[in-house]
C-alpha positions as CSV (number, residue, x, y, z in Angstrom):
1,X,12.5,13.3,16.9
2,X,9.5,11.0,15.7
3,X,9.6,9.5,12.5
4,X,6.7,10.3,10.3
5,X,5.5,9.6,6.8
6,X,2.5,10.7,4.7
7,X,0.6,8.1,2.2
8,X,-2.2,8.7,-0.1
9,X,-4.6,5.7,-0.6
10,X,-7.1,4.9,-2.8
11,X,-8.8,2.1,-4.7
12,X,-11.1,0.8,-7.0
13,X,-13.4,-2.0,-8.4
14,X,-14.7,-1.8,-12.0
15,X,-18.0,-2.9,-11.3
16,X,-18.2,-3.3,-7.6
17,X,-17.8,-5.9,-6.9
18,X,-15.5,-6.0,-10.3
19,X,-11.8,-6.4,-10.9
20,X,-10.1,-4.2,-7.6
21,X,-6.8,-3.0,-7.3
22,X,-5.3,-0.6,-5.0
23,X,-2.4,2.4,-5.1
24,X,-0.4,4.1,-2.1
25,X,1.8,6.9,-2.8
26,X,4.4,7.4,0.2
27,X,5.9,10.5,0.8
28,X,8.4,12.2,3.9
29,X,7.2,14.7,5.7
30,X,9.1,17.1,3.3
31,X,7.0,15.7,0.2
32,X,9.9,13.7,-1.1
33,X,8.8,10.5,-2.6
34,X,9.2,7.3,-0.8
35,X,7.6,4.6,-2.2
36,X,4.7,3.4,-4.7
37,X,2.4,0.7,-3.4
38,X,-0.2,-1.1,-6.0
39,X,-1.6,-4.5,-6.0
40,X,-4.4,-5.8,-8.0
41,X,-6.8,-7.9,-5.2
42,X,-9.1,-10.2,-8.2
43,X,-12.9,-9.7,-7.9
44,X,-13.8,-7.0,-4.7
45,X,-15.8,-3.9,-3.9
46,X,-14.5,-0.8,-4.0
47,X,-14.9,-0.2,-0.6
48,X,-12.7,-3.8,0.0
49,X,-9.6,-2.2,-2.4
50,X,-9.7,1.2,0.1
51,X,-9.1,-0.8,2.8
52,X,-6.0,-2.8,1.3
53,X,-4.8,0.5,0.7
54,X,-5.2,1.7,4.1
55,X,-3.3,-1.8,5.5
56,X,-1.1,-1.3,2.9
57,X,0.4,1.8,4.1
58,X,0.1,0.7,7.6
59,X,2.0,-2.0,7.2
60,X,5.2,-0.5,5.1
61,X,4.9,2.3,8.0
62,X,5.2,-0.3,10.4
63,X,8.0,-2.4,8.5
64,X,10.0,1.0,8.1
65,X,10.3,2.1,11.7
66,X,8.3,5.5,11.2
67,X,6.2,6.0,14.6
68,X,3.7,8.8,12.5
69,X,1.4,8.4,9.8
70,X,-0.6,11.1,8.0
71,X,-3.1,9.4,5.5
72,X,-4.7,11.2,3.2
73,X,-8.0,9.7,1.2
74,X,-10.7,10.4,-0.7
75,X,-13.3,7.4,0.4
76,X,-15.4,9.5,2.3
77,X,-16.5,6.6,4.0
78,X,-13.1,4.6,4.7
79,X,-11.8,8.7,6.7
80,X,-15.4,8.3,8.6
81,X,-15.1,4.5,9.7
82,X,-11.4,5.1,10.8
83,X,-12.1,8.2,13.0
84,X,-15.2,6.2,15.1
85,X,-18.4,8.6,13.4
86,X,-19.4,5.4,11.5
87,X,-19.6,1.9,12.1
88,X,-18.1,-0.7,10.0
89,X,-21.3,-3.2,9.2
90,X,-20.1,-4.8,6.4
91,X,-18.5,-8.9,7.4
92,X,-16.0,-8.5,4.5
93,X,-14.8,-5.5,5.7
94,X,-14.8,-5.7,9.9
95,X,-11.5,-8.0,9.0
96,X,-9.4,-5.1,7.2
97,X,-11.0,-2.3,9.6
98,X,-9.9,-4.4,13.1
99,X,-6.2,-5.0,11.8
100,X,-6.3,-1.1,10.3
101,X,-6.9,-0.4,13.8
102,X,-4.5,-2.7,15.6
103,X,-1.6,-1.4,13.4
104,X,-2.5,2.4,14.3
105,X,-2.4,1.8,17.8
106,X,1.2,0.7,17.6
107,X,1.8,4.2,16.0
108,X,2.6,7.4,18.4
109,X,1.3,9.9,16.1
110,X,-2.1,8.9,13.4
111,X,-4.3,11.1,11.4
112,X,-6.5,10.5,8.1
113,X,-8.0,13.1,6.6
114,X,-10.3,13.0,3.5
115,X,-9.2,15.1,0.2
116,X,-11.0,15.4,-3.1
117,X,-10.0,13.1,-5.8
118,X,-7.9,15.8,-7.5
119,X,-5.6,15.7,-5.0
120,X,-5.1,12.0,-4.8
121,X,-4.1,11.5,-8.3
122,X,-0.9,9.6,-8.1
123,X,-2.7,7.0,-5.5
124,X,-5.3,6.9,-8.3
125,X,-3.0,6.4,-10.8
126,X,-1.7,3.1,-9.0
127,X,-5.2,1.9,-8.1
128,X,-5.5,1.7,-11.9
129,X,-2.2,-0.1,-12.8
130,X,-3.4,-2.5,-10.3
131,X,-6.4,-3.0,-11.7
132,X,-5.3,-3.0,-15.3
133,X,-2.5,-6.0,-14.2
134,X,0.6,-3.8,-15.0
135,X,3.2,-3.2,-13.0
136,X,4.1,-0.2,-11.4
137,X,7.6,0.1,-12.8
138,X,7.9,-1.3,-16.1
139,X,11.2,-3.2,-16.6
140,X,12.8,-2.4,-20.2
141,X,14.2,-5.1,-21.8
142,X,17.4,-3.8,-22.3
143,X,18.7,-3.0,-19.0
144,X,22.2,-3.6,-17.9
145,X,21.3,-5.7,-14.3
146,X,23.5,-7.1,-11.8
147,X,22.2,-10.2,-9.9
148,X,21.5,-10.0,-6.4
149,X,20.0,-13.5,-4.6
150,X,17.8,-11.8,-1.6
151,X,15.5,-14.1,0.8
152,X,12.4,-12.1,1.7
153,X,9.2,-13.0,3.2
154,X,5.9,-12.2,1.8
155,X,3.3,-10.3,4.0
156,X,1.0,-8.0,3.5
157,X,1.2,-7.8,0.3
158,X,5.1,-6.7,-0.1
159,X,8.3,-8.4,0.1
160,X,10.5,-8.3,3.1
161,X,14.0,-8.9,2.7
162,X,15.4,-11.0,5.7
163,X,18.8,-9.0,5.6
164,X,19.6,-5.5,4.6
165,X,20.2,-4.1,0.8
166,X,22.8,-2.1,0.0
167,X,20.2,-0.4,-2.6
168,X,20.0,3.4,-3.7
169,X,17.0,4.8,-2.6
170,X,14.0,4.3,-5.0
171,X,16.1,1.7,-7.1
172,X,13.8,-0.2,-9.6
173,X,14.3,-4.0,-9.1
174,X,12.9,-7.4,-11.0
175,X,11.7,-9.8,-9.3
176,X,11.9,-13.7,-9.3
177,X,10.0,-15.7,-6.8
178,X,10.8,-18.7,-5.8
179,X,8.9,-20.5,-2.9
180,X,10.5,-22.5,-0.7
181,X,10.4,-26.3,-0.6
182,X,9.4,-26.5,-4.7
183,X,12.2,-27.7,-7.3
184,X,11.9,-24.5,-9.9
């Protein structure tokens, strides 16, 4: 049996080009929650944020093994570029549209599909954390932690942990980076 996932995209720009951010909301195949994906992306267009989003959720397909992805957005023009009925003309976007298209061709099974912005909300809602710099788990001061040292690689906008977590799924985790080769 194929492995499939579905993810709502969507992003933004406040004044396009403005301060961009995108949100992905990953879901099985069953509608339960996988993962949240947001990352603010500086001074872009909007049309530049959709396309993060659209990598986004390519690339934690990819990272996670599923073969299928359903994508579900409401950038009317992102659904038409993908599915060949327009051609991509802007230089700032052929870059994010080619490796969108490489990373679908390693899947078995690909659709996008365009839905109102009603039913995108929850991508929306991260497209706007992004953009407003907060994160998309707040961390509350008072939490009981244990400390875990994990090496990860960045790429693609998320962390990849070079060995497996034993980690309950959806756990909420902070953060400390630490490049390699500095002294902090």
């Amino acid at each position: 049996m194929m492995k499939r996932c579905i993810a709502y995209i969507d992003g933004g720009s406040r004044g396009n080009p403005g301060v961009a951010g995108y949100g992905v909301a990953i879901q099985a195949e069953d509608g339960e929650p996988l993962a949240s994906l947001s990352e603010g992306l500086g001074t872009r267009t909007n049309n530049f944020a959709e396309y993060s989003a659209l990598v986004a959720a390519l690339e934690y397909g990819q990272a996670h093994g599923y073969e299928g992805m359903r994508i579900f957005a409401d950038s009317e023009l992102l659904v038409r570029q993908i599915n060949g009925l327009y051609k991509v003309k802007s230089v700032d976007l052929k870059p994010l549209y080619d490796h969108a298209q490489g990373l679908i061709s390693r899947l078995r099974s690909f659709s996008i599909q365009h839905v109102p912005r009603e039913q995108n909300r929850e991508a929306d809602r991260l497209a706007n954390l992004a953009m407003d710099g907060a994160s998309v788990s707040p961390v509350s001061k008072t939490l009981s932690s244990s400390v875990t040292v994990v090496a990860a690689v960045y790429r693609g906008g998320c962390f990849h942990p070079l060995e497996a977590l034993d980690l309950p799924e959806n756990s909420r985790c902070s953060l400390t980076v630490r490049q390699e080769g500095t002294d902090e």
